[in-house]
C-alpha positions as CSV (number, residue, x, y, z in Angstrom):
1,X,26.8,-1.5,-7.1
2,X,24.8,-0.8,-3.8
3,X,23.2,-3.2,-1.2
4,X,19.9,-2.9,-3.2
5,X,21.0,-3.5,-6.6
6,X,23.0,-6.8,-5.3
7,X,19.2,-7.8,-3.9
8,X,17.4,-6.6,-6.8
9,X,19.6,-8.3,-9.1
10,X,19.5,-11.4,-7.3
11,X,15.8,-11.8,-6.9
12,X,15.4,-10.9,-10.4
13,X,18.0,-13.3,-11.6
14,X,15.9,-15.9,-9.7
15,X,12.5,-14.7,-10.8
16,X,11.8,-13.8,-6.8
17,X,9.8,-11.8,-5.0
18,X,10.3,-9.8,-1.5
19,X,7.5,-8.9,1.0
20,X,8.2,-6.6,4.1
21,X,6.8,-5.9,7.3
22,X,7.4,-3.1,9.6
23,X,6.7,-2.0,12.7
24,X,9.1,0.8,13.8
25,X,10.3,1.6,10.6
26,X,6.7,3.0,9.3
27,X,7.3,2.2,5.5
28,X,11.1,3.4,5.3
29,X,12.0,0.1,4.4
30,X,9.9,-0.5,1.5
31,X,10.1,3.1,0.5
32,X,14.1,2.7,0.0
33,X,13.6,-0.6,-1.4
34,X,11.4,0.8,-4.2
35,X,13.9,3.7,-4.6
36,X,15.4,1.6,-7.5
37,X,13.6,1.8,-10.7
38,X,12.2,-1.4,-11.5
39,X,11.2,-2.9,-8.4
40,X,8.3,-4.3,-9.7
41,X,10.0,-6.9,-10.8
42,X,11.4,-8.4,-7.7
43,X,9.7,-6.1,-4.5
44,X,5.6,-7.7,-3.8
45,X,5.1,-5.1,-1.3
46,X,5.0,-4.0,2.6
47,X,2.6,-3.6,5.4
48,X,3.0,-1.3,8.2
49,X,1.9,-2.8,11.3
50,X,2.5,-0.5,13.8
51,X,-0.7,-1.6,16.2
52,X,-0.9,-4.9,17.5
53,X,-4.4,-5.2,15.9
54,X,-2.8,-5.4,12.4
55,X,0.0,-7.6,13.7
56,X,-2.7,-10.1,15.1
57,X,-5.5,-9.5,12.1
58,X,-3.5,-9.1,8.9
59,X,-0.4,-10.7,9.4
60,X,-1.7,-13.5,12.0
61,X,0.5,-12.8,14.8
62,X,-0.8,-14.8,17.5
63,X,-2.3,-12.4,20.6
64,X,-0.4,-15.4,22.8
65,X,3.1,-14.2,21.5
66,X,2.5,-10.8,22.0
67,X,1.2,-10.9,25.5
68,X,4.2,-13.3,26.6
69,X,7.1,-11.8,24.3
70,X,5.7,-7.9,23.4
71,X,5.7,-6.4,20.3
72,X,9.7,-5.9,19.9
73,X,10.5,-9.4,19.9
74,X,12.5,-11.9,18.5
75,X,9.4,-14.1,18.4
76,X,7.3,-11.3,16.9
77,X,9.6,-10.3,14.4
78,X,9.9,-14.1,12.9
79,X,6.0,-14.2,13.1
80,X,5.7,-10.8,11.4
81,X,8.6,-12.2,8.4
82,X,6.1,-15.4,8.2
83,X,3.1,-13.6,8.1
84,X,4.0,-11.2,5.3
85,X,5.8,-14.0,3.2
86,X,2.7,-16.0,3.5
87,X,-0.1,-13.5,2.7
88,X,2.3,-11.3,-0.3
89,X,3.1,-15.4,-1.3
90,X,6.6,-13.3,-1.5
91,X,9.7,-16.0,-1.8
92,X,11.7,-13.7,0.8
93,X,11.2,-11.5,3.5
94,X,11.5,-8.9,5.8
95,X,10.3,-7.9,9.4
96,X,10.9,-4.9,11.4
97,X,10.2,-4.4,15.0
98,X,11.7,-2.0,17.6
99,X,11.4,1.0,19.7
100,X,12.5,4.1,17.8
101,X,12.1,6.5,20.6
102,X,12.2,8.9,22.4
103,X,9.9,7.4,24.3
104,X,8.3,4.0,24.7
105,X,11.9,2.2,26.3
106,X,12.5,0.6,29.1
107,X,14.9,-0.5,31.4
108,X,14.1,-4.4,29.6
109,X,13.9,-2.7,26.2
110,X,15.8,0.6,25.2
111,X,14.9,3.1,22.5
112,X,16.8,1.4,20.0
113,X,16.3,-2.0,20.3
114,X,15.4,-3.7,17.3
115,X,14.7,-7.4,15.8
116,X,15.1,-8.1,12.4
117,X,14.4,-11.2,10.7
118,X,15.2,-12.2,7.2
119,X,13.2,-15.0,5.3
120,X,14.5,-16.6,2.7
121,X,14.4,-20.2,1.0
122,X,13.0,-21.3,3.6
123,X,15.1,-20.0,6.7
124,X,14.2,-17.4,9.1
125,X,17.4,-14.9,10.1
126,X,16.8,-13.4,13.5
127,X,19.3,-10.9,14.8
128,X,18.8,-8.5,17.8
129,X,20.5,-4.7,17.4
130,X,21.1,-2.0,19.6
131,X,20.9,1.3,17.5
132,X,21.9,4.4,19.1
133,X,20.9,7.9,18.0
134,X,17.7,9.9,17.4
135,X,14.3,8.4,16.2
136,X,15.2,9.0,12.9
137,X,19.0,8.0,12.9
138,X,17.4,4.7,15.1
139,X,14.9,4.1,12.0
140,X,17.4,4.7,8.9
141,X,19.8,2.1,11.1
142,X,17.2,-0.5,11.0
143,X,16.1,-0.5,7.8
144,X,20.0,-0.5,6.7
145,X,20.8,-3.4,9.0
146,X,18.0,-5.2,7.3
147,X,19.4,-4.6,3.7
148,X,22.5,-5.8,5.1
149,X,21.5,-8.9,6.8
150,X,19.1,-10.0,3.8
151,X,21.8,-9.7,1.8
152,X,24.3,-11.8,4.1
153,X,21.3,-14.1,3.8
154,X,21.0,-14.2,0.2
155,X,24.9,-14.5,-1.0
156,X,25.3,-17.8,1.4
């Protein structure tokens, strides 16, 4: 049994749903999470918040965070899990942030600096990661850390 039949099972076992939100991903996430047949019965859906404008308008990222913090953030990412829990009224979550590359790093923040956060029952997961590799390899990385860390999240 793979990572996403563990959290399909479980959310289904629990009559639960999961919301996603991602920024550097661009859907990957939610596209491998609906890979499995059946997802309708445990996956809400995802937004793809790539601008700041739909961070701020859809999923109510405050402009204040993202002016102090930038968009790849721990504080955005945990705003970005909140926001699309609250407006999929998912039971879980997950957000995506990061710089994919090859461009957009910086000495501060690399290509392949990400911040995931896992919602779940309540408590917000926040990990940083450091992903090397091409823009693709950087994005398949993410979205696999998340499955991970969501279900660390889920079994304890």
């Amino acid at each position: 049994m793979n990572d996403i039949d563990k959290i399909a099972n479980y959310l289904i076992s629990c009559n639960q749903f999961i919301a996603v939100a991602e920024s550097c991903t661009g859907g990957l996430l939610a596209s491998t999470l609906i890979s499995k047949s059946g997802a309708s019965g445990w996956f809400k859906g995802g937004i793809v918040c790539y601008s700041n404008e739909i961070k701020q308008r859809v999923l109510k990222v405050s402009g204040e965070i993202l002016d102090q913090c930038g968009a790849v953030s721990h504080e955005v990412s945990k705003a970005l899990v909140l926001g699309v829990v609250h407006l999929m009224r998912a039971d879980a979550g997950i957000a995506i942030t990061g710089i994919a590359g090859p461009d957009g790093g910086s000495q501060e923040k690399p290509v392949g600096l990400a911040y995931i956060s896992t919602y779940f029952k309540g408590e917000i997961i926040t990990n940083e990661y450091r992903f090397l590799g091409t823009r693709t390899e950087i994005r398949q990385k993410a979205v696999d850390e998340s499955v991970i860390q969501f279900q660390n999240q889920i079994i304890h």
